[in-house]
PDB file of N, CA, C and O in Angstrom:
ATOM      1  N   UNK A   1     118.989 106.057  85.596  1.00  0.00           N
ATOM      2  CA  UNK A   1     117.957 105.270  86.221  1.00  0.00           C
ATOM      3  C   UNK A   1     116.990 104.815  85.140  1.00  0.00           C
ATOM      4  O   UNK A   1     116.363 105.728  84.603  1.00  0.00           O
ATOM      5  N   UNK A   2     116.757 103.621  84.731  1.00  0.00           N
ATOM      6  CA  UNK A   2     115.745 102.830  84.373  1.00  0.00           C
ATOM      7  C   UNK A   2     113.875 103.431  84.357  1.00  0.00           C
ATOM      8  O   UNK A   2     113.250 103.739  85.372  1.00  0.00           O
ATOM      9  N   UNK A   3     113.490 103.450  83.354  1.00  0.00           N
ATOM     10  CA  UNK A   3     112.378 103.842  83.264  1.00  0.00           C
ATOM     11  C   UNK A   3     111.465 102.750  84.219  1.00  0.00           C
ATOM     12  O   UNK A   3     111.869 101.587  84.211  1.00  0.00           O
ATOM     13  N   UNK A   4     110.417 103.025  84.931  1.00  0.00           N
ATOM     14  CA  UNK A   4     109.799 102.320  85.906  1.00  0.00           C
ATOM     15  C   UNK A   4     107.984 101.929  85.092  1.00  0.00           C
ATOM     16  O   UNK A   4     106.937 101.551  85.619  1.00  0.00           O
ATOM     17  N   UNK A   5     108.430 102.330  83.289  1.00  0.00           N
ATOM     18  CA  UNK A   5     106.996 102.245  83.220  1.00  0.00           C
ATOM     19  C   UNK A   5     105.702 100.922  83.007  1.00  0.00           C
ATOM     20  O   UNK A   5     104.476 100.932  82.903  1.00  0.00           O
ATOM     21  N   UNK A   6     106.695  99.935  83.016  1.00  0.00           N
ATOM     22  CA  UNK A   6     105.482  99.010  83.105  1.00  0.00           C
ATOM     23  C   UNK A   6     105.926  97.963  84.682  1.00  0.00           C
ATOM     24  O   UNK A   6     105.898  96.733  84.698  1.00  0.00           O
ATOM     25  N   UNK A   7     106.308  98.857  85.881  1.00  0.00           N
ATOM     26  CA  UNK A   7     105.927  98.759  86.627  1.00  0.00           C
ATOM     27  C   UNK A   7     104.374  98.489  86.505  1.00  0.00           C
ATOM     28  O   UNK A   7     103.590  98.729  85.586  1.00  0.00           O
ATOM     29  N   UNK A   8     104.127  97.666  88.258  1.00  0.00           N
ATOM     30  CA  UNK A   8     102.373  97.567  88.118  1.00  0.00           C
ATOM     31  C   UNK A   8     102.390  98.545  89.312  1.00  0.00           C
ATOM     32  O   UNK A   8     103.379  98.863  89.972  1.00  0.00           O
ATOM     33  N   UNK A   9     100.728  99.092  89.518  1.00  0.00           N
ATOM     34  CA  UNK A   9     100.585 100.050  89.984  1.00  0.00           C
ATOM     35  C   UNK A   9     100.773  99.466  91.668  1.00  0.00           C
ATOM     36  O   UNK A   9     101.154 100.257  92.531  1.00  0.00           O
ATOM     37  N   UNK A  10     100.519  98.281  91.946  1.00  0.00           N
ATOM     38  CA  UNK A  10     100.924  97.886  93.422  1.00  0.00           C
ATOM     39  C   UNK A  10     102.303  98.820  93.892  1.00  0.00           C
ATOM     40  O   UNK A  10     102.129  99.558  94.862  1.00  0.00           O
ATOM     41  N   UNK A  11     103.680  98.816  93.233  1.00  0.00           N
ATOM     42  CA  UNK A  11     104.707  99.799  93.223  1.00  0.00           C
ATOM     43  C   UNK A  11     104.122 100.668  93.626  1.00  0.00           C
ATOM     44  O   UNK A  11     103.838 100.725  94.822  1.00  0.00           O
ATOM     45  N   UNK A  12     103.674 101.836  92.545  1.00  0.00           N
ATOM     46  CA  UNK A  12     103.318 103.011  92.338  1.00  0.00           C
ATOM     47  C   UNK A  12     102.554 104.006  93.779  1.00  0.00           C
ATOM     48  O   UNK A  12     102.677 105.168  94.165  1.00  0.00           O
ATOM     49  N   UNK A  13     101.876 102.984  94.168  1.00  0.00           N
ATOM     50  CA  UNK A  13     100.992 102.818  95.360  1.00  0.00           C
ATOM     51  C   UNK A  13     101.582 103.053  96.230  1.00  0.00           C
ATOM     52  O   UNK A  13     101.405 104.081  96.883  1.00  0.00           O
ATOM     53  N   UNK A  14     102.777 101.856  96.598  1.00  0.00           N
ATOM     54  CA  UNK A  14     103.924 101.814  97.401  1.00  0.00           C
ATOM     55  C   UNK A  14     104.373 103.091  97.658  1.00  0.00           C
ATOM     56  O   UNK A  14     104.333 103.661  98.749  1.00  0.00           O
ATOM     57  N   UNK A  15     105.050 103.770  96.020  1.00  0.00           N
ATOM     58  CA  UNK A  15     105.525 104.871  96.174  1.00  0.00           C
ATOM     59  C   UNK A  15     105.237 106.107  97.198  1.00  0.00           C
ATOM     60  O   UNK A  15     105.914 106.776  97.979  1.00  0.00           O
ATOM     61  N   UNK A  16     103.546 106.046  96.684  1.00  0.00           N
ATOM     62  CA  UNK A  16     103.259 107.277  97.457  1.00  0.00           C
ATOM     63  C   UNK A  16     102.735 107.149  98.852  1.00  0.00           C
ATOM     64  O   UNK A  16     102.349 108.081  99.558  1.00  0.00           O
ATOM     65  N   UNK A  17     102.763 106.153  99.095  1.00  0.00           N
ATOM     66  CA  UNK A  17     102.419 106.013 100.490  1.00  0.00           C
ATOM     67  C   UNK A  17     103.805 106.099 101.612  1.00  0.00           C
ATOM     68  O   UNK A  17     103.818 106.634 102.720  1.00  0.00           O
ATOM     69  N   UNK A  18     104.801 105.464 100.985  1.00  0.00           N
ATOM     70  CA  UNK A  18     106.115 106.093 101.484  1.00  0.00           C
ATOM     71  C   UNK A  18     106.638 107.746 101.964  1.00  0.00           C
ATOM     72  O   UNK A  18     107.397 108.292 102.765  1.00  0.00           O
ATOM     73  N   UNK A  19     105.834 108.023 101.069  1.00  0.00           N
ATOM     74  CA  UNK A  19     106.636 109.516 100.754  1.00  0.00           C
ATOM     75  C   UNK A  19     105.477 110.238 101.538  1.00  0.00           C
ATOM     76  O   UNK A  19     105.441 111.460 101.684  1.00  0.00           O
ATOM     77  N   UNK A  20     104.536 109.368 102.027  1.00  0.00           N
ATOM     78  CA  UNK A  20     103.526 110.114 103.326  1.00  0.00           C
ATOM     79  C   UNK A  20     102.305 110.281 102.653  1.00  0.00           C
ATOM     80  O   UNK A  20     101.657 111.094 103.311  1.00  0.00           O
ATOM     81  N   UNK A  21     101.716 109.944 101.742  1.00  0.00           N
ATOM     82  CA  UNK A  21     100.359 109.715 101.351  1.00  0.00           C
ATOM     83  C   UNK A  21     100.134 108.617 101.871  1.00  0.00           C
ATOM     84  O   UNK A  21     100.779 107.570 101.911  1.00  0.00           O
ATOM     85  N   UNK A  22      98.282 109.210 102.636  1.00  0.00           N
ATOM     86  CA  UNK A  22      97.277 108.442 103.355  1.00  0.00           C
ATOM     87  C   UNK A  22      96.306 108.286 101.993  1.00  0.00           C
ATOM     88  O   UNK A  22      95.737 109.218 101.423  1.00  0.00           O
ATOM     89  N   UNK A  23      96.265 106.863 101.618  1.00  0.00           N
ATOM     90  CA  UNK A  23      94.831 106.519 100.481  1.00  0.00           C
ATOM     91  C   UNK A  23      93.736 105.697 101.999  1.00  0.00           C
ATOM     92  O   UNK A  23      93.943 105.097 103.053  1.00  0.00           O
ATOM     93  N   UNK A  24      92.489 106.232 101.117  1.00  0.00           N
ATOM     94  CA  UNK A  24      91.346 106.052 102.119  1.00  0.00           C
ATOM     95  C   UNK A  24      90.911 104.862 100.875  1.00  0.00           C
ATOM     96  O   UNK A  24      91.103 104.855  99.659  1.00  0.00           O
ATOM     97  N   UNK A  25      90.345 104.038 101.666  1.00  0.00           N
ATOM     98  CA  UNK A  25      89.307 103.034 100.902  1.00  0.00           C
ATOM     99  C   UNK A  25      90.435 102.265  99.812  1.00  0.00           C
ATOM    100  O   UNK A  25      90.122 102.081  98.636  1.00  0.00           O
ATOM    101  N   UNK A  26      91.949 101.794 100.433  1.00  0.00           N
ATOM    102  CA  UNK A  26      92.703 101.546  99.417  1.00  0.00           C
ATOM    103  C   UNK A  26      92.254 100.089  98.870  1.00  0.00           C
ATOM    104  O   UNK A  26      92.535  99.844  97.697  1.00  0.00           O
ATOM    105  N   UNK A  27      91.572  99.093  99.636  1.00  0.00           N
ATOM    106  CA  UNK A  27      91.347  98.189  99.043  1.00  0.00           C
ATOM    107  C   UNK A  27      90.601  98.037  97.972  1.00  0.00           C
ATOM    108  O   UNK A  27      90.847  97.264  97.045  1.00  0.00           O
ATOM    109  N   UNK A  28      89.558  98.853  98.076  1.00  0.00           N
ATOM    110  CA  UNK A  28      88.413  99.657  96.561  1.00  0.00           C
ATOM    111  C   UNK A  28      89.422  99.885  95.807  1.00  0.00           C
ATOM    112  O   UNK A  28      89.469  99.036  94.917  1.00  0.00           O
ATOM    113  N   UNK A  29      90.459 100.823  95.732  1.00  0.00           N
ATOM    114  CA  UNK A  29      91.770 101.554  94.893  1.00  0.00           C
ATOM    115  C   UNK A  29      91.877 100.534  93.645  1.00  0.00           C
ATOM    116  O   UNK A  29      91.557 100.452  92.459  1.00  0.00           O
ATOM    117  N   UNK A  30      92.754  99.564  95.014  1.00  0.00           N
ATOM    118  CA  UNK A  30      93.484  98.598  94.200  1.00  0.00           C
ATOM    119  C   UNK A  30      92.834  97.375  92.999  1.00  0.00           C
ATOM    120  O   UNK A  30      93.241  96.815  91.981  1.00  0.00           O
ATOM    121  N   UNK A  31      91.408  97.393  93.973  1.00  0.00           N
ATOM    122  CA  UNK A  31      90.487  96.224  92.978  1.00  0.00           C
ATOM    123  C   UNK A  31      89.805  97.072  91.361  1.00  0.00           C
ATOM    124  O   UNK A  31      89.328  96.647  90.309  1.00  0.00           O
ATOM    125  N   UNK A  32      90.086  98.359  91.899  1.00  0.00           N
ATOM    126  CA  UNK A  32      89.361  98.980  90.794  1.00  0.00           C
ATOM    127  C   UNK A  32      90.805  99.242  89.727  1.00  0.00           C
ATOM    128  O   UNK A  32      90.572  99.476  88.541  1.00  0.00           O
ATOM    129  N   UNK A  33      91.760  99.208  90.040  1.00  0.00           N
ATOM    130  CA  UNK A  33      92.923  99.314  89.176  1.00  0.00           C
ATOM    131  C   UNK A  33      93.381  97.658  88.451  1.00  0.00           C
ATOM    132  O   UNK A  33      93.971  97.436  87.394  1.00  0.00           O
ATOM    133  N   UNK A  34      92.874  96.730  89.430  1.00  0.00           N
ATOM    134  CA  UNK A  34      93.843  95.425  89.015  1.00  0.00           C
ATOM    135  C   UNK A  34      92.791  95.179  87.470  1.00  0.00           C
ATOM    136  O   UNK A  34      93.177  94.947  86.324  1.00  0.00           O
ATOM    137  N   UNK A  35      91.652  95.308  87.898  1.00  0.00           N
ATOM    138  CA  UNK A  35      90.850  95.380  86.443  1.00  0.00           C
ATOM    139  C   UNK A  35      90.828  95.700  85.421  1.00  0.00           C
ATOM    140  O   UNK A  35      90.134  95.096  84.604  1.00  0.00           O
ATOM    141  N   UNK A  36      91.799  97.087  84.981  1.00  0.00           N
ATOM    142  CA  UNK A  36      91.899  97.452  83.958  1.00  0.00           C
ATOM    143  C   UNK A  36      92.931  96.911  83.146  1.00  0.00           C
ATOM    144  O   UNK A  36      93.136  95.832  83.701  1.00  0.00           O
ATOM    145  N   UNK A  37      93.863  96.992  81.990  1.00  0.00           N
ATOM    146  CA  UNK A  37      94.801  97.678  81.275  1.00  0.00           C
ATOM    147  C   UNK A  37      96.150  98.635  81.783  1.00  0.00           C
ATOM    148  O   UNK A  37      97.275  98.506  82.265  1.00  0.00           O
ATOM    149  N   UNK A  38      95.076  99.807  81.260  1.00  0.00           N
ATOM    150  CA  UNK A  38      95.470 100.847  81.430  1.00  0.00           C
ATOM    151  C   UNK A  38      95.059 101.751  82.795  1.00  0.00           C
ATOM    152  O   UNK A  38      94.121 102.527  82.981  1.00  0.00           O
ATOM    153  N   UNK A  39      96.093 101.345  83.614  1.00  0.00           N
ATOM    154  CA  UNK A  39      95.517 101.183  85.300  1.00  0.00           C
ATOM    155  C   UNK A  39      96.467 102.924  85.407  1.00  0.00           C
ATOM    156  O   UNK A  39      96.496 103.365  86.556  1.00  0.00           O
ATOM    157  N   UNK A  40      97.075 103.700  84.472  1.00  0.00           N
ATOM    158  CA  UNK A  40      97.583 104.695  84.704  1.00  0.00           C
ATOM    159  C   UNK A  40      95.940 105.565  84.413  1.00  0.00           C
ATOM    160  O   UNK A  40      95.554 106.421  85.209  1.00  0.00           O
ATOM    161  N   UNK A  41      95.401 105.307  83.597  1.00  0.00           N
ATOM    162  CA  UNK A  41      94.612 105.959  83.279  1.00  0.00           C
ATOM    163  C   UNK A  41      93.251 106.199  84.447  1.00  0.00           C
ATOM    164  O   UNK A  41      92.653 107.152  84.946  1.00  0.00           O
ATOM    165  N   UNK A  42      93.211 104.656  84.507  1.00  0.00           N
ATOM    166  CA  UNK A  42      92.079 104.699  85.725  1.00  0.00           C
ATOM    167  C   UNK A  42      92.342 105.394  87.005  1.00  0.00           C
ATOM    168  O   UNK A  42      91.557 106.131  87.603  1.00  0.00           O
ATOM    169  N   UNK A  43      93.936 104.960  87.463  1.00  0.00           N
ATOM    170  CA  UNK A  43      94.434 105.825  88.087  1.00  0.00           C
ATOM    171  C   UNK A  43      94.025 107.543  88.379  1.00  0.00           C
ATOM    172  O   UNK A  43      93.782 107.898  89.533  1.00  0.00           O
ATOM    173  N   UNK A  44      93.983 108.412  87.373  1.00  0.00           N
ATOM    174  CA  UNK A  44      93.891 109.542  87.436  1.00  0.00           C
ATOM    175  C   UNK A  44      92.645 109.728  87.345  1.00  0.00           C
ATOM    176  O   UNK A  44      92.388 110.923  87.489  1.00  0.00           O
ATOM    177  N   UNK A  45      91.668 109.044  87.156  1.00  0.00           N
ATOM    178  CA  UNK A  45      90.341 109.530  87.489  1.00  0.00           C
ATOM    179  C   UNK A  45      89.899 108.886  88.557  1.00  0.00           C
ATOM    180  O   UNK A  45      89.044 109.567  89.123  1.00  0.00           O
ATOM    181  N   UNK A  46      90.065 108.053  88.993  1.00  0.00           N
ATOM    182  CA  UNK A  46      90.000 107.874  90.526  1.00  0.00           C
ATOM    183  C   UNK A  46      90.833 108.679  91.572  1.00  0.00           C
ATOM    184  O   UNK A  46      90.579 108.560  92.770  1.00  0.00           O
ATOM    185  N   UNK A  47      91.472 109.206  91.283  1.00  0.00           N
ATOM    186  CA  UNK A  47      92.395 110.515  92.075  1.00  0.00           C
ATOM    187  C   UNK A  47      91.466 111.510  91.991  1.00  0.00           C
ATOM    188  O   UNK A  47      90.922 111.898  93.025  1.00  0.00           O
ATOM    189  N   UNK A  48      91.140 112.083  90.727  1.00  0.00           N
ATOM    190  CA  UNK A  48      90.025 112.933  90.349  1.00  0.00           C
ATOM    191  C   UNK A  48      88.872 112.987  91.151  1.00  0.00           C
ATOM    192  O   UNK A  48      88.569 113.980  91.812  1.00  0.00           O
ATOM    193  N   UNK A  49      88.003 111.597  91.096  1.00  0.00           N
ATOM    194  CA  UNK A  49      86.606 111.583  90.853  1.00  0.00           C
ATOM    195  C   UNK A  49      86.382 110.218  92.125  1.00  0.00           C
ATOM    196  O   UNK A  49      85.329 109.592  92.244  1.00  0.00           O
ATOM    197  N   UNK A  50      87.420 110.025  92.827  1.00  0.00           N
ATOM    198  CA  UNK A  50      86.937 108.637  93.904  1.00  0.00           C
ATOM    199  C   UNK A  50      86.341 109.034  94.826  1.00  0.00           C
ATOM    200  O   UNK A  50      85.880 108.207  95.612  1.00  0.00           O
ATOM    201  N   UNK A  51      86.151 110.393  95.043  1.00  0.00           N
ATOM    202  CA  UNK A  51      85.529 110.451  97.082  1.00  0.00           C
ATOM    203  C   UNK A  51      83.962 109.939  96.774  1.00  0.00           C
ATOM    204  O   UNK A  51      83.217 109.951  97.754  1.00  0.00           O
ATOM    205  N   UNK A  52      83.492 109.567  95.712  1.00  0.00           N
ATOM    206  CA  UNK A  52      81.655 109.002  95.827  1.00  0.00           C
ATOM    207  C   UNK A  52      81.868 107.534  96.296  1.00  0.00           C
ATOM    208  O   UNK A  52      80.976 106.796  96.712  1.00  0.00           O
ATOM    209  N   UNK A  53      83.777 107.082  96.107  1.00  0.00           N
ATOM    210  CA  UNK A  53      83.794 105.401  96.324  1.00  0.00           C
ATOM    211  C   UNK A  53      84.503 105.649  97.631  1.00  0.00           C
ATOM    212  O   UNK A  53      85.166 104.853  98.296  1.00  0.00           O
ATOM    213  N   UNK A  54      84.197 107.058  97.888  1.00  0.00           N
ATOM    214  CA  UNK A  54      85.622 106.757  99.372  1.00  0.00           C
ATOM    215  C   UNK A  54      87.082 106.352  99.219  1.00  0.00           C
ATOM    216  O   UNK A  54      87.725 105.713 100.051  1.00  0.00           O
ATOM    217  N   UNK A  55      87.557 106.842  97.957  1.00  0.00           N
ATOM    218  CA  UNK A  55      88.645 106.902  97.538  1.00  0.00           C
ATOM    219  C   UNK A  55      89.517 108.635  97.770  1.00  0.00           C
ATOM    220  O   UNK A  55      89.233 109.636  97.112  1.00  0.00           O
ATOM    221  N   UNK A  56      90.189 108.587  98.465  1.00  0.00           N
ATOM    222  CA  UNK A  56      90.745 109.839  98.747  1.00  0.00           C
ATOM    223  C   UNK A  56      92.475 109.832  99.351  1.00  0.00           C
ATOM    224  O   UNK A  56      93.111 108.984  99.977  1.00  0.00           O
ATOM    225  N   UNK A  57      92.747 110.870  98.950  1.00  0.00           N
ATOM    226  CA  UNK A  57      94.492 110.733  98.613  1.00  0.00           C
ATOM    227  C   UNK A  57      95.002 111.859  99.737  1.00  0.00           C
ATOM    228  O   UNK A  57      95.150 112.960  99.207  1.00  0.00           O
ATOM    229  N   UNK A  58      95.254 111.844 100.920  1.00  0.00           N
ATOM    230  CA  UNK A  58      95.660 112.855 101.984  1.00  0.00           C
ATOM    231  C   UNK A  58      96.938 112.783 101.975  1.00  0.00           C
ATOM    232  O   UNK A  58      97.519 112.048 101.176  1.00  0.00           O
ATOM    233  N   UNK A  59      97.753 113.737 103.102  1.00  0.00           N
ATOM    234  CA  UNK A  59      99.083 113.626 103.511  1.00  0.00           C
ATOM    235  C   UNK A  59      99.043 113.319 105.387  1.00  0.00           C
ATOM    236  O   UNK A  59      98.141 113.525 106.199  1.00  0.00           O
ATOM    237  N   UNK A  60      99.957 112.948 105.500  1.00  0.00           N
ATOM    238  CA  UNK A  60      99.947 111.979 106.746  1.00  0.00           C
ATOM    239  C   UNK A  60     100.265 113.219 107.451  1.00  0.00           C
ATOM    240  O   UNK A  60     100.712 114.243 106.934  1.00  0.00           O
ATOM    241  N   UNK A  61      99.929 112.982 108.953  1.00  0.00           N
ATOM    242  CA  UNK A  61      99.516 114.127 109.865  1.00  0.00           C
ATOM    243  C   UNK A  61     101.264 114.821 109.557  1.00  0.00           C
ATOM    244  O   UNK A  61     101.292 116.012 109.249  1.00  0.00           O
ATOM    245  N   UNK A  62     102.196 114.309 109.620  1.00  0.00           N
ATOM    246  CA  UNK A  62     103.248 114.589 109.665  1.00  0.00           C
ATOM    247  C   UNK A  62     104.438 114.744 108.721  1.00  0.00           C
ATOM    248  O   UNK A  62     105.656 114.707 108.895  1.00  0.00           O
ATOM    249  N   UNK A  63     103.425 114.982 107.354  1.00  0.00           N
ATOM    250  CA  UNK A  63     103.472 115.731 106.321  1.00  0.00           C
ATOM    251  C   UNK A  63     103.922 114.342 105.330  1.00  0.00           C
ATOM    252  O   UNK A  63     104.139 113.163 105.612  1.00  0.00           O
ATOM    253  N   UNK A  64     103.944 115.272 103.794  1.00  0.00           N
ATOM    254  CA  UNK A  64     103.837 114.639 102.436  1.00  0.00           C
ATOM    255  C   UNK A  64     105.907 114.910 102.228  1.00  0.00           C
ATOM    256  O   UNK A  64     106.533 115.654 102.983  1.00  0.00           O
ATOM    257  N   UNK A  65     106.235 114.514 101.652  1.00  0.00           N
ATOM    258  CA  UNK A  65     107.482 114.222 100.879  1.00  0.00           C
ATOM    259  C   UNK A  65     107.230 114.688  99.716  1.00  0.00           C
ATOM    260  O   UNK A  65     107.098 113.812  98.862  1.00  0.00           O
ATOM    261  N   UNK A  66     107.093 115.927  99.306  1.00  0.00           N
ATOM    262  CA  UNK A  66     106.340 115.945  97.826  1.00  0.00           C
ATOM    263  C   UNK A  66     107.814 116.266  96.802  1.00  0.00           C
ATOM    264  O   UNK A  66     107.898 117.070  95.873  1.00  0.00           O
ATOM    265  N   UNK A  67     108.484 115.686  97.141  1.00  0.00           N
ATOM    266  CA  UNK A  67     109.574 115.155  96.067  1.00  0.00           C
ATOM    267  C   UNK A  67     109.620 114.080  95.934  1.00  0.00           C
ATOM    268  O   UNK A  67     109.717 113.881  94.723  1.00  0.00           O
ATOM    269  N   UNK A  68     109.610 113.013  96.554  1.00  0.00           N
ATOM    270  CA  UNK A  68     109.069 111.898  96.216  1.00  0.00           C
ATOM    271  C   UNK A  68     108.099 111.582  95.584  1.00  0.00           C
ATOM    272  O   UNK A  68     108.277 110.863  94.601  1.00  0.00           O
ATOM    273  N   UNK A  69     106.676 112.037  95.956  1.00  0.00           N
ATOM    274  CA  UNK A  69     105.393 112.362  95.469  1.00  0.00           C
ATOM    275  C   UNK A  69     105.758 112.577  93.933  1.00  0.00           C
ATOM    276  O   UNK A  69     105.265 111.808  93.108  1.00  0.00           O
ATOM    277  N   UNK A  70     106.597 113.589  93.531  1.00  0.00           N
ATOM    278  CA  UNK A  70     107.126 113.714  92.071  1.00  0.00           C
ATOM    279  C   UNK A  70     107.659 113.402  91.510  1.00  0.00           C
ATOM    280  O   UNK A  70     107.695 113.655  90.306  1.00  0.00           O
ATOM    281  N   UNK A  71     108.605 112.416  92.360  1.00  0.00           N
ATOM    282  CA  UNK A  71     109.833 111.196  91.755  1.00  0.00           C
ATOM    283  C   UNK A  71     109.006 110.157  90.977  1.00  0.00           C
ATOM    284  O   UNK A  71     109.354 109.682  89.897  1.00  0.00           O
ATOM    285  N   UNK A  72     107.238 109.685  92.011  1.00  0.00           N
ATOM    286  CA  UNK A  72     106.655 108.418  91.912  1.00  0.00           C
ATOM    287  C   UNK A  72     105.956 108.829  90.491  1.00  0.00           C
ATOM    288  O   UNK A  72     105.994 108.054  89.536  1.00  0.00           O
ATOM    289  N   UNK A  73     105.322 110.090  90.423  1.00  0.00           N
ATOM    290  CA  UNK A  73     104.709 110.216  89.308  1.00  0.00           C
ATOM    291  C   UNK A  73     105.879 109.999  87.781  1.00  0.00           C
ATOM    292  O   UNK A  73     105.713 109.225  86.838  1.00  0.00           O
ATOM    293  N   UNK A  74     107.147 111.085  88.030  1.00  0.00           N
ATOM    294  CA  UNK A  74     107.889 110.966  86.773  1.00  0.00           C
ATOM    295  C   UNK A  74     107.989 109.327  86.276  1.00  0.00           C
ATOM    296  O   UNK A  74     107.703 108.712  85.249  1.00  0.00           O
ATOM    297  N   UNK A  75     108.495 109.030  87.452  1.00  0.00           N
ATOM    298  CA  UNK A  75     109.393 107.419  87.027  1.00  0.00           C
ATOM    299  C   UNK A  75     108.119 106.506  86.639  1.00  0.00           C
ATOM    300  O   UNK A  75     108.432 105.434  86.121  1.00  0.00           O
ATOM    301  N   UNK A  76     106.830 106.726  86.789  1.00  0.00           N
ATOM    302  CA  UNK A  76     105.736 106.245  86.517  1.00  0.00           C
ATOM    303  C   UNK A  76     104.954 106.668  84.961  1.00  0.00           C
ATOM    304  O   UNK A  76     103.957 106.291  84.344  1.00  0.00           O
ATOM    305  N   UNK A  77     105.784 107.425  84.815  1.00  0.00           N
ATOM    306  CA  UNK A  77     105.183 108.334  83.505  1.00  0.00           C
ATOM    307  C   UNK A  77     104.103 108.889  83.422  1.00  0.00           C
ATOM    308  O   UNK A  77     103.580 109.026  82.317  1.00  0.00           O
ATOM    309  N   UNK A  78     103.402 109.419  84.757  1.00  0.00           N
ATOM    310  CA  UNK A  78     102.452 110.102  84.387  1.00  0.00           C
ATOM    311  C   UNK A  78     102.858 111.700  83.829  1.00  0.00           C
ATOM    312  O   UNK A  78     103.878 112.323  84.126  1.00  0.00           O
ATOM    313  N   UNK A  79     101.766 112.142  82.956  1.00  0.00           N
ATOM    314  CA  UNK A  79     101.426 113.589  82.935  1.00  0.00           C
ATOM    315  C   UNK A  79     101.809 114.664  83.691  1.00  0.00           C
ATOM    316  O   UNK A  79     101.357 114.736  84.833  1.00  0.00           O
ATOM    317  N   UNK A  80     102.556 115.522  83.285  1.00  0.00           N
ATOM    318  CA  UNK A  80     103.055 116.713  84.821  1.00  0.00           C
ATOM    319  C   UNK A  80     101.588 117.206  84.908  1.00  0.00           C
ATOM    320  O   UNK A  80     101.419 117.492  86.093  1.00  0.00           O
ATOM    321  N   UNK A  81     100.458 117.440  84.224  1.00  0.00           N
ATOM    322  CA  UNK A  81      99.082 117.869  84.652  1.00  0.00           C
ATOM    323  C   UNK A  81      98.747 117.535  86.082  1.00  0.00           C
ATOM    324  O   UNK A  81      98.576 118.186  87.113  1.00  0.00           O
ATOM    325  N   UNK A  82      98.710 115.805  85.614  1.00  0.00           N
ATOM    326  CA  UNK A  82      97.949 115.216  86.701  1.00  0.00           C
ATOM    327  C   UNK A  82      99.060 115.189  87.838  1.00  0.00           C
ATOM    328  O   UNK A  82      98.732 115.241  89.023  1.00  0.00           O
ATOM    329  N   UNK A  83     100.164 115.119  87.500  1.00  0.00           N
ATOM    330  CA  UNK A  83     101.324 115.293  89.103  1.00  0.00           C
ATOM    331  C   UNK A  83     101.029 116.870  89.788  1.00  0.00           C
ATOM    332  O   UNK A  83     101.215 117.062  90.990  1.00  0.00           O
ATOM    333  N   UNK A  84     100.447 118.187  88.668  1.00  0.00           N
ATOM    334  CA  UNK A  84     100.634 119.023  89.838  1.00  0.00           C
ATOM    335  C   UNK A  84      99.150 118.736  90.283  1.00  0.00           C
ATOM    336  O   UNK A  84      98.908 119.291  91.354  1.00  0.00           O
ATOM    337  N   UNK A  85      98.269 118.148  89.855  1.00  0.00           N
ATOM    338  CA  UNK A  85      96.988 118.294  90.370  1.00  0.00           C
ATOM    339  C   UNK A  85      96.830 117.713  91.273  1.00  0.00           C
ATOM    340  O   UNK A  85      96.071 118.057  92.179  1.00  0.00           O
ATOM    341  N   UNK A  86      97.633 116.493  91.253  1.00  0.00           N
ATOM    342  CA  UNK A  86      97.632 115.548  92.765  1.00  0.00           C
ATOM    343  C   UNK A  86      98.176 116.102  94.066  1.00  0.00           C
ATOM    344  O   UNK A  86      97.618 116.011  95.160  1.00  0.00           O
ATOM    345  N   UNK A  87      99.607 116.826  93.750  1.00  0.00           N
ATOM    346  CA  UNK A  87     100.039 117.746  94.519  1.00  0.00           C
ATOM    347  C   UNK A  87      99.321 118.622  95.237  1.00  0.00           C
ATOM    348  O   UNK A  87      99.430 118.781  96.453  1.00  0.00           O
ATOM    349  N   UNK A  88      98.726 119.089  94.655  1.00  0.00           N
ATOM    350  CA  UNK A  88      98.160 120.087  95.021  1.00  0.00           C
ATOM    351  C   UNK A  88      96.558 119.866  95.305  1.00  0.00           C
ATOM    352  O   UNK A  88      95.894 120.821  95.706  1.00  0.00           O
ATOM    353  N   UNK A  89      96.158 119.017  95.161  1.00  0.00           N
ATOM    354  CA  UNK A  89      95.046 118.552  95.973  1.00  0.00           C
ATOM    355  C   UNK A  89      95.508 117.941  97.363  1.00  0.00           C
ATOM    356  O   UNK A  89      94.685 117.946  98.278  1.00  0.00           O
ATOM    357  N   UNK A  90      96.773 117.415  97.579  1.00  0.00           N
ATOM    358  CA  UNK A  90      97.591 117.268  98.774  1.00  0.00           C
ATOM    359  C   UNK A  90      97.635 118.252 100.112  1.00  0.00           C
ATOM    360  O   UNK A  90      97.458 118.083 101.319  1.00  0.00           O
ATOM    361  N   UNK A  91      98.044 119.638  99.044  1.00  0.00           N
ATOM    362  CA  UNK A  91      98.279 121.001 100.013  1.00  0.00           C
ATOM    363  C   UNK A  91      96.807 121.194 100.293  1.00  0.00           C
ATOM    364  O   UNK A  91      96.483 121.401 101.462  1.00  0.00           O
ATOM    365  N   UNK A  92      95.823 121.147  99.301  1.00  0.00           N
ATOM    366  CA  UNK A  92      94.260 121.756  99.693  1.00  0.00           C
ATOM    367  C   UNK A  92      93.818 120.573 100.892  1.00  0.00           C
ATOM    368  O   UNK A  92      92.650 120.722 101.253  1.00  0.00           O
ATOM    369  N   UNK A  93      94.216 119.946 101.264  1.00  0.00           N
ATOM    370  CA  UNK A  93      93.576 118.529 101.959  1.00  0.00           C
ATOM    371  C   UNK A  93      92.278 117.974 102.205  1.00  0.00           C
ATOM    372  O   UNK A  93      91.451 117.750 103.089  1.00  0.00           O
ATOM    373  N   UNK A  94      92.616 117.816 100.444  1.00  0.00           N
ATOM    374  CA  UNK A  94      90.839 117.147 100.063  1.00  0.00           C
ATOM    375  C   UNK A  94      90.931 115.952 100.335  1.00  0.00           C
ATOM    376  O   UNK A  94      89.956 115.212 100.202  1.00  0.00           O
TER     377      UNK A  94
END
């Protein structure tokens, strides 16, 4: 399989919302990502640090796919850091 890394993050987005991630305030998300570059980067601190913009990353009442969830991060090239941190801010349901 083909590396997915200069995919744009619209994909990426895709990804995890498939696999049963609820993003809150996704239209903020996306305007604050199309702005950058390096939209992997902004990415992870808005995962981090978005609930002051109402940016927040849940699992759908009827649960997360979190193999997928880990498919979207690998094939995306993020950091296994920030994949278990996302994860697992998933299970805490921040």
């Amino acid at each position: 399989m083909g590396s997915l890394s200069d995919e744009s993050f619209d994909q990426f987005l895709d990804f995890l919302k498939r696999a049963g991630v609820v993003i809150s305030n996704e239209p903020e998300l996306r305007e604050r990502l199309a702005e950058v570059q390096r939209w992997r980067s902004a990415f992870a601190t808005l995962a981090s640090n978005g609930r002051p913009l109402g940016i927040r990353f849940e699992g759908r009442s009827d649960g997360v796919n979190e193999a997928e969830v880990c498919r979207a991060f690998d094939q995306f090239e993020f950091p296994q850091s920030l994949r278990t941190a996302f994860a697992a801010s998933l299970k805490a349901g921040h």
